[in-house]
C-alpha positions, 0 to 999 in steps of 0.5 A, a space after each residue: 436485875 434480881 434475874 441477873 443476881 441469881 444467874 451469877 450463882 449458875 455460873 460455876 466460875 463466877 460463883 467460885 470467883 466471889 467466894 474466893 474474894 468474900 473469903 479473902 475479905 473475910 482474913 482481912 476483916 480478921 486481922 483489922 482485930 488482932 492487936 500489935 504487941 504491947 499496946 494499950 488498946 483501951 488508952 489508944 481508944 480513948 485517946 483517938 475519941 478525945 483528939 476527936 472531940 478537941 482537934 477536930 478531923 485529922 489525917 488520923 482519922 481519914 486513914 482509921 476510915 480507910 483501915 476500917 477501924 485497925 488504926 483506932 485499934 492499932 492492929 497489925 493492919 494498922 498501917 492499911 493500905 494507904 502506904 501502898 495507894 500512896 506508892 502507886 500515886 508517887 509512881 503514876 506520877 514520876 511515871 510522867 516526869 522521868 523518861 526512863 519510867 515513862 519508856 518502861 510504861 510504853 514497853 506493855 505487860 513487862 514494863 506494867 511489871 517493873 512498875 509495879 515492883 518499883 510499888 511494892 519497893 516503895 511501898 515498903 520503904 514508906 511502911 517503914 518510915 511510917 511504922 517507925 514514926 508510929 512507934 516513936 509516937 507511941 512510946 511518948 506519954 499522951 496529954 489528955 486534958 490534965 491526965 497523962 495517957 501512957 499507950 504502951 508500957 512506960 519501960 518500952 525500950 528498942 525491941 518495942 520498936 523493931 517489933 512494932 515497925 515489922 508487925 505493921 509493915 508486913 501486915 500492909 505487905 500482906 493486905 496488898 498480897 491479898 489485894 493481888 489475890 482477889 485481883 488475879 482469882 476474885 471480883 474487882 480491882 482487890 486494893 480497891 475492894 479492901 478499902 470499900 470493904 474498910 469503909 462499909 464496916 464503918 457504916 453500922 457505928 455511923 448508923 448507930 451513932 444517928 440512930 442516938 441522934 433521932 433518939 425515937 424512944 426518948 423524944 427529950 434527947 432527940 437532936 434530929 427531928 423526923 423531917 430532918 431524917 427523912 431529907 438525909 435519907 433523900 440527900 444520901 440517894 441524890 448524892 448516889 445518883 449524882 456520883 453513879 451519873 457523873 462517875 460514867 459522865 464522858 465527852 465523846 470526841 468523834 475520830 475517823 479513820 481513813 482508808 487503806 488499801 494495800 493489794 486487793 483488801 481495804 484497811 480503816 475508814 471506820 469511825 469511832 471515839 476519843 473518851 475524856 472522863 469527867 471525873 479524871 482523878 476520881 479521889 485523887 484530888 481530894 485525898 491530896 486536898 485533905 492531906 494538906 488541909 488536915 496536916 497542921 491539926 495531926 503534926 500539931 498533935 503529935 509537937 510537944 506541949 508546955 506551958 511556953 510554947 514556941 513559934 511552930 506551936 503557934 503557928 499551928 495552933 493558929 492555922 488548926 484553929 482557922 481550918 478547925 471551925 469549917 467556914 467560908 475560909 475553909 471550904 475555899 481553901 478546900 476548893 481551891 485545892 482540888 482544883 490545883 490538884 484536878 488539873 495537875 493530874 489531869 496534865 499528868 496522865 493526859 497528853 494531846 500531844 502524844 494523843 494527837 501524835 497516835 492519831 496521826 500515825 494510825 491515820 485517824 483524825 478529828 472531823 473538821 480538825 487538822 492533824 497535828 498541832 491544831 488536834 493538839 490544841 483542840 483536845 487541850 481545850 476540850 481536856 481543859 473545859 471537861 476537867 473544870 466541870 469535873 473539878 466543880 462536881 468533885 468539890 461540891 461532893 468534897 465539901 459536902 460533908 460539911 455543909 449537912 454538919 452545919 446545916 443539919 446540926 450533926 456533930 460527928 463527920 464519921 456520919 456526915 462522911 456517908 453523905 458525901 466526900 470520899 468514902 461515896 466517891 469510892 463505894 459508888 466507884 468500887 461498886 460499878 466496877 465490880 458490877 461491871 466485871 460481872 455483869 461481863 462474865 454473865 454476858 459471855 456466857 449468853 446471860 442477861 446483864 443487870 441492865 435490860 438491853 444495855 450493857 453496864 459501865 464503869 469507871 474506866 
């Protein structure tokens, strides 16, 4: 592995490739610092870490993870690029609903095209929304405990506005941008890379946060004993493993191809595989899943308060106290959403009648199956089996997070969270992709790979 490290820097492309994609993250790190115009960047600060304390996690709070801070900070990266995953996920979606989409994503590279600017479109439709929402937001004095919190100037009037909705849409138009540059000249998926790079720059303060915790100078403050550190650090590397072996984890489903003979030649007759991933959706699911689960607790935040509050107050007030404590209940509901959302992307992007419908047109076939409806039916019951085993795997590193918060005794889930949830799936994910791509490039070139004797996978 250390020998395939320093061929990378041999090869000339390569070595201009990851510099290209470092110098790019580089600008992208940058501007998550540059301040919008007219915010309170210290009131905003201080705020966040108060809703923190007393509302618990919420979708802020995902989306200031993946924005690498900017969110906390509101800078002109504020927005991330979350409006952008959000688009692609809508479109992959409707892309399985509406034929006129569904025609384009058979047309090949023209029709990936045309999807893709539908993306950006949309893309920038939400960017707006969200901007202006943002900004509405901002412009309303926050409630912190018995103070009043001011965010921007108290005369902050339209011009505040506009400025505000087109400072943060074209900073998302140009994170994607350079998203496509470090795709077309760089390493790795760029949208992809941003967010890991987003989370990674999260990893220092959570690091500094548990060294508080364990506290080795001043053993009167210490909330973390020595055999508590030492079964996380092993936890951290088992949930690695596990996420590395279960992100490559497939079911192979054996296909024949039968032969042709057309004038002297002999065409097909080999034999091959049909992969169905375990993990199908990657983070899908559980974005979706947060996305509902933490919605009362941020629309709560964001409804006005009084001294009489009305039935939407307390009915989210209701539901943010119950998702709020983390229980049983919680993680249940938590559960059953990935599931719900595992199978229904599952049936989104995977198809055994079209699947079985391209076997039979090329004259491949499943051993023992009969082509057709019974080739359908069986990949719908190996599709529907692999998927539950799949979803099983997603929720207990969902949920993960969680449990070491309480079996732990750690107060902060901006630690817990590199246990486990999201950011591992994505870092893990992101990581083998790109080792993936390199590891390709040094083989063509007659280098050995990262892996001795073996060639490296990744996720797709």
């Amino acid at each position: 592995m250390f020998k395939a490290l320093g061929n990378i820097f041999r090869v000339e492309e390569l070595r201009k490739k990851i510099f290209i994609t470092l110098a790019l993250l580089i600008v992208y790190r940058i501007g998550c610092f540059i301040p919008t115009p007219g915010i309170n960047t210290v009131a905003l600060s201080r705020f966040f870490e108060e809703m923190a304390k007393t509302q618990g996690e919420t979708i802020l709070g995902i989306i200031n993870l993946f924005t690498g801070g900017a969110l906390k900070r509101l800078s002109i990266f504020a927005l991330g690029i979350m409006p952008y995953i959000s688009a692609s996920i809508i479109m992959q979606l409707l892309t399985g609903v509406i034929p006129a989409l569904e025609n384009l994503a058979h047309e090949g590279k023209a029709g990936y095209e045309k999807i893709n600017q539908y993306t950006r479109y949309l893309t920038l439709a939400i960017c707006l929304v969200q901007g202006t929402m943002l900004a509405l937001w901002l412009k309303q004095p926050q409630q912190i405990g018995n103070m009043e919190l001011y965010l921007v100037p108290a005369n902050a009037g339209m011009l505040f506005i506009i400025v505000t909705v087109l400072t943060l849409t074209c900073g998302t138009v140009f994170i994607m941008w350079l998203g496509e540059q470090i795709q077309e000249r760089g390493i790795a998926n760029g949208i992809s890379l941003i967010i890991t790079v987003s989370i990674i720059s999260r990893l220092p303060n959570s690091l500094y946060q548990l060294w508080i915790l364990y506290s080795p100078f001043d053993p009167a403050k210490r909330q973390l004993s020595t055999v508590t550190l030492i079964s996380l650090l092993i936890l951290g590397l088992f949930v690695i493993l596990a996420v590395v072996l279960f992100t490559q984890a497939q079911r192979r489903i054996p296909v024949q191809y039968g032969k042709r003979i057309i004038g002297r030649k002999v065409y097909g007759g080999q034999s091959t595989y049909l992969p169905i991933r375990i993990d199908m959706s990657g983070v899908i699911a559980i974005i979706f899943a947060q996305a509902i689960i933490l919605f009362p607790a941020t629309l709560a935040q964001f409804l006005p308060k009084g001294d009489n509050p009305g039935l939407w107050q307390n009915i989210l007030g209701g539901l943010q106290n119950i998702l709020k404590s983390q229980g049983l209940g919680y993680n249940l509901f938590y559960v059953g959403l990935i599931f719900f959302f595992m199978y229904f992307h599952t049936a989104i992007v995977f198809n055994p009648v079209e699947i079985s419908n391209n076997l039979k047109k090329y004259g491949g076939f499943i051993p023992g199956i009969r082509p057709g409806r019974q080739t359908t039916e069986y990949l719908d019951f190996v599709a529907t089996r692999v998927v539950f085993v799949g979803a099983l795997y997603i929720s207990l590193i969902a949920i993960l997070p969680n449990i070491i918060m309480q079996l732990f005794r750690i107060p902060s889930y901006a630690i817990a969270s590199f246990f486990g949830g999201t950011t591992v799936l994505i870092m893990v994910g992101v990581i083998l992709d790109m080792m993936r791509q390199i590891e390709g490039q040094l083989l063509i070139r007659h280098y050995e790979g990262f892996i001795k004797g073996k060639e490296m996978k990744g996720r797709r």
